[in-house]
N, C-alpha and C positions, 0 to 999 in steps of 0.2 A: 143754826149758826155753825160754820166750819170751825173745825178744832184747829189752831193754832198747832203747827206741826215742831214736837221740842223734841225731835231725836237727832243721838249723835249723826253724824255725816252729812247731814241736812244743812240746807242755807249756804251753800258756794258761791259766792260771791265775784267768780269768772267770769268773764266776757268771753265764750269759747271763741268767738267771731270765724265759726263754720265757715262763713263767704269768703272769705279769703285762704283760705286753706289749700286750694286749687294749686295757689303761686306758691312752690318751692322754692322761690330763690324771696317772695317775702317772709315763708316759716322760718327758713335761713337767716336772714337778717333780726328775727326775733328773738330766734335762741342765741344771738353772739350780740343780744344789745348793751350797749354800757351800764343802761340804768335796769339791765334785768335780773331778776332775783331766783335763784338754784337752789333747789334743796337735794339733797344727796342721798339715796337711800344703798344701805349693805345687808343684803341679804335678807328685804324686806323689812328692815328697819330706818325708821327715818332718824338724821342727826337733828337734835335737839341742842340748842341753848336752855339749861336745866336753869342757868341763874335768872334769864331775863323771861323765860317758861313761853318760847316762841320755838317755831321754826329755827335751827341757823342757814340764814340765807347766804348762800355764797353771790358773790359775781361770777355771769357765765367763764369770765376768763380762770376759773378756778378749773376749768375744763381739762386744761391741758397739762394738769395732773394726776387726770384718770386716765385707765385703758382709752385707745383712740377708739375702740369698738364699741363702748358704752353707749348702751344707750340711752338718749338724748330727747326729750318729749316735751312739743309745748303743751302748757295746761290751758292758758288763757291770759288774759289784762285782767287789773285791775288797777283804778286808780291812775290809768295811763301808766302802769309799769307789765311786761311782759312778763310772767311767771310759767318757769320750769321747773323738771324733774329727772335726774339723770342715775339711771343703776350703777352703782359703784362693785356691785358683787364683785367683779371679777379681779377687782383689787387684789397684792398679796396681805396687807392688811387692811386693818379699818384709815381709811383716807380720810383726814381732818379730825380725828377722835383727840388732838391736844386740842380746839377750837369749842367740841360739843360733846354730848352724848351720845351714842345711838340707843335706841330704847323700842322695845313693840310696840306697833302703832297702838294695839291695845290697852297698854299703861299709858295713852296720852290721851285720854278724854277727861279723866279729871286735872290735866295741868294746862291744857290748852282751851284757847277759845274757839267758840263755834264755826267761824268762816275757818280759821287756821287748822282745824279738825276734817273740815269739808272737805278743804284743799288738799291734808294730806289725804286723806281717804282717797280722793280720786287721783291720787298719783302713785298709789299704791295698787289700786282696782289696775291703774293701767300697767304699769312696770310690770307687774307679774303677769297680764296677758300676753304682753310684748316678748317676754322670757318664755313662754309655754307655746308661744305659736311661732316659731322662727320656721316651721318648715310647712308648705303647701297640704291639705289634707286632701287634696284631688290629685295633685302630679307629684307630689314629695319632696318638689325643689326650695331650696331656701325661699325666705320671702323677703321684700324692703318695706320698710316704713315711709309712709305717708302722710302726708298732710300736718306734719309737727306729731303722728303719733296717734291720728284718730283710724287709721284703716293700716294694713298690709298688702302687699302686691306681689304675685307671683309672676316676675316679667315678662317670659316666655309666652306662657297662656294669657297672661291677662288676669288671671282668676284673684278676687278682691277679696280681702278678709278680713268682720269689725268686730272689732270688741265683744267678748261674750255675758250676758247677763240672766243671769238663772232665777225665774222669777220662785217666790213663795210664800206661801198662802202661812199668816201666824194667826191663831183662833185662841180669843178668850170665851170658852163657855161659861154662861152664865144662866141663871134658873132661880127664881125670886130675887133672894138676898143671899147666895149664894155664887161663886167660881170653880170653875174646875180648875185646878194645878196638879203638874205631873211632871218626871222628872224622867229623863234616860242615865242609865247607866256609866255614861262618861261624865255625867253631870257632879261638882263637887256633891260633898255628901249634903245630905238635906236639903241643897237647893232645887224650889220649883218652879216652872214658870209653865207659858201658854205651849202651846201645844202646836206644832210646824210642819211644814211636808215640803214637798216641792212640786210646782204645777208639773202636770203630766202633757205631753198631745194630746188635741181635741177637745180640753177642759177649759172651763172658765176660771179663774181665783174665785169665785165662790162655790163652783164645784169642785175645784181641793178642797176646798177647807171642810166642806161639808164630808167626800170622799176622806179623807185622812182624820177626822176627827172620831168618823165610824171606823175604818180599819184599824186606830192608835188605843182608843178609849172603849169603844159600841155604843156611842153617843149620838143619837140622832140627833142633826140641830135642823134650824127655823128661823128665819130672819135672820139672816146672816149679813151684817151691816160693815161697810167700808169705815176705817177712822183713819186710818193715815199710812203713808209707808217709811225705810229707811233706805237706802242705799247702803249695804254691808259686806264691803270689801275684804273677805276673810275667806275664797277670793274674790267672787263675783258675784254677791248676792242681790238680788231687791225683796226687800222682805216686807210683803204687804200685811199689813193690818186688818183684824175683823173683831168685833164684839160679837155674838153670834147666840141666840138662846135655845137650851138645851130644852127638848121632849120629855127625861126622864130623869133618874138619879140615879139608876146602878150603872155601875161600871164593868165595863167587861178588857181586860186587858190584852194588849199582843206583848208577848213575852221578847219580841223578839226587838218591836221597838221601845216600849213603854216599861222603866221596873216599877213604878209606883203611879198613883195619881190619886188625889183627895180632892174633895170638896172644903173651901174654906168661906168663912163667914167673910161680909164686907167688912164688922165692927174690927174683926180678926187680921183680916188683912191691913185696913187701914193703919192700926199700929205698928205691921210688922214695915208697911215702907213709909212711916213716921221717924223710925230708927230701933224701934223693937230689938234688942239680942234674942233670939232663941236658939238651943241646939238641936231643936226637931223640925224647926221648917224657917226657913230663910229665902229671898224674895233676887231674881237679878238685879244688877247695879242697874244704876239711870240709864247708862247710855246704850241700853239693852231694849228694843224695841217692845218687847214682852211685858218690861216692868214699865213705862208709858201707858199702854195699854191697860194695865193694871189702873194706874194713877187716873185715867181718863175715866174710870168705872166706877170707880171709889168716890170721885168726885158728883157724877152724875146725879 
């Protein structure tokens, strides 16, 4: 039976409606519709309505109080209303901060709901690709946006440029009734979770995870099983999921990526993401693909 997929950024509820993308002068008419709804982000934060704990939506005519150079991205419909996302960065202050908040997307998973978490997530994935790619990496020359934001275009040549997405392999090792958890060095203190890498050329997601788990840990694994992925805009992640079962039990560490890793009990774990306090080991929040992953094992 497929696992019902519960991580944050999951569940977008857009109609990207690709097929028409082609017609510029219908993206045009969609980002200037009366009944369509704006979210504003500064500096990769989106503005929030804290009292009513949504999105605050503007109407597109809210536009023409940002820079004319912002940029301007459809997301998709829903609901028959047209939804965007326009970068406010280049503001000299925060624009609409007497209306909302601004806040990191990361502080909004526990005050928003799932589709409206999706949504921002993918309008944050994209703002920031848009800011990082304005200039050709084959001729140098600026680039234009297309299709309401799904591609770049360098006119001259022609040369076409899509959204970048870095895929990566997450691995819960497991070995009876036992998990491996491990913790890097940027990590707050005492928190642990699954263990990560990023796909390489020429590999498959399960030869990362199986490669990165022996470079990170000296963890031979086996059966290295699919559970689910998330899309992790922080900036461009897809961070695939694996259960994966461990050969052996010593650990051999790379100092360079790894500062700790233990073995913890299922009995052990289960109560630390029960709500457990501890000061020696603590578990990622929900909307952390890792601690799912956890939950999915525990459960089993």
């Amino acid at each position: 039976m497929p696992v019902i997929n519960p991580n944050a950024f999951t569940g977008n509820p857009l109609d990207r409606l690709s097929e028409n993308r082609k017609d510029e002068a219908w993206v045009a008419a969609q980002l200037t519709a009366e009944n369509g709804r704006m979210v504003v982000f500064h500096k990769g934060q989106p503005l929030i309505d804290t009292d009513r704990k949504e999105p605050l939506w503007l109407s597109p005519a809210a536009r023409s109080e940002l820079p004319s150079d912002a940029t301007h991205i459809l997301l998709g419909w829903w609901n028959d209303v047209p939804y965007s996302a326009i970068d406010a960065s280049a503001a000299p202050d925060q624009p609409f901060s007497d209306l909302g908040t601004y806040i990191p997307l990361r502080e909004t998973g526990g005050l928003l709901g799932r589709e409206e978490l999706a949504i921002l997530g993918h309008a944050a994935w994209m703002l920031d690709w848009h800011r990082r790619h304005r200039f050709c990496a084959r001729t140098g020359k600026p680039t234009q946006i297309r299709g309401g934001g799904v591609s770049r275009i360098e006119p001259e040549s022609g040369t076409e440029h899509y959204p970048r997405v870095d895929p990566v392999a997450i691995v819960l090792p497991v070995k009876q009734d036992h998990c491996l958890l491990a913790r890097g060095a940027h990590f707050p203190p005492n928190m642990y979770s699954a263990l990560a890498g990023f796909l390489e050329p020429g590999e498959t997601l399960e030869e990362c995870a199986i490669r990165e788990i022996r470079e990170e840990v000296g963890i031979i694994l086996t059966d290295v099983r699919y559970v689910f992925s998330q899309p992790w805009p922080f900036p461009s992640s897809l961070m695939v999921g694996f259960i994966a079962q461990a050969e052996d039990w010593e650990i051999l560490l790379d100092p360079q990526e790894i500062e700790a890793a233990r073995w913890v009990e299922k009995d052990e774990l289960a109560t630390l993401l029960g709500g457990e306090r501890r000061e020696d080991l603590w578990v990622p929040p929900k909307y952390a693909i890792a601690r799912q992953l956890m939950e999915v094992w525990v459960k089993e």
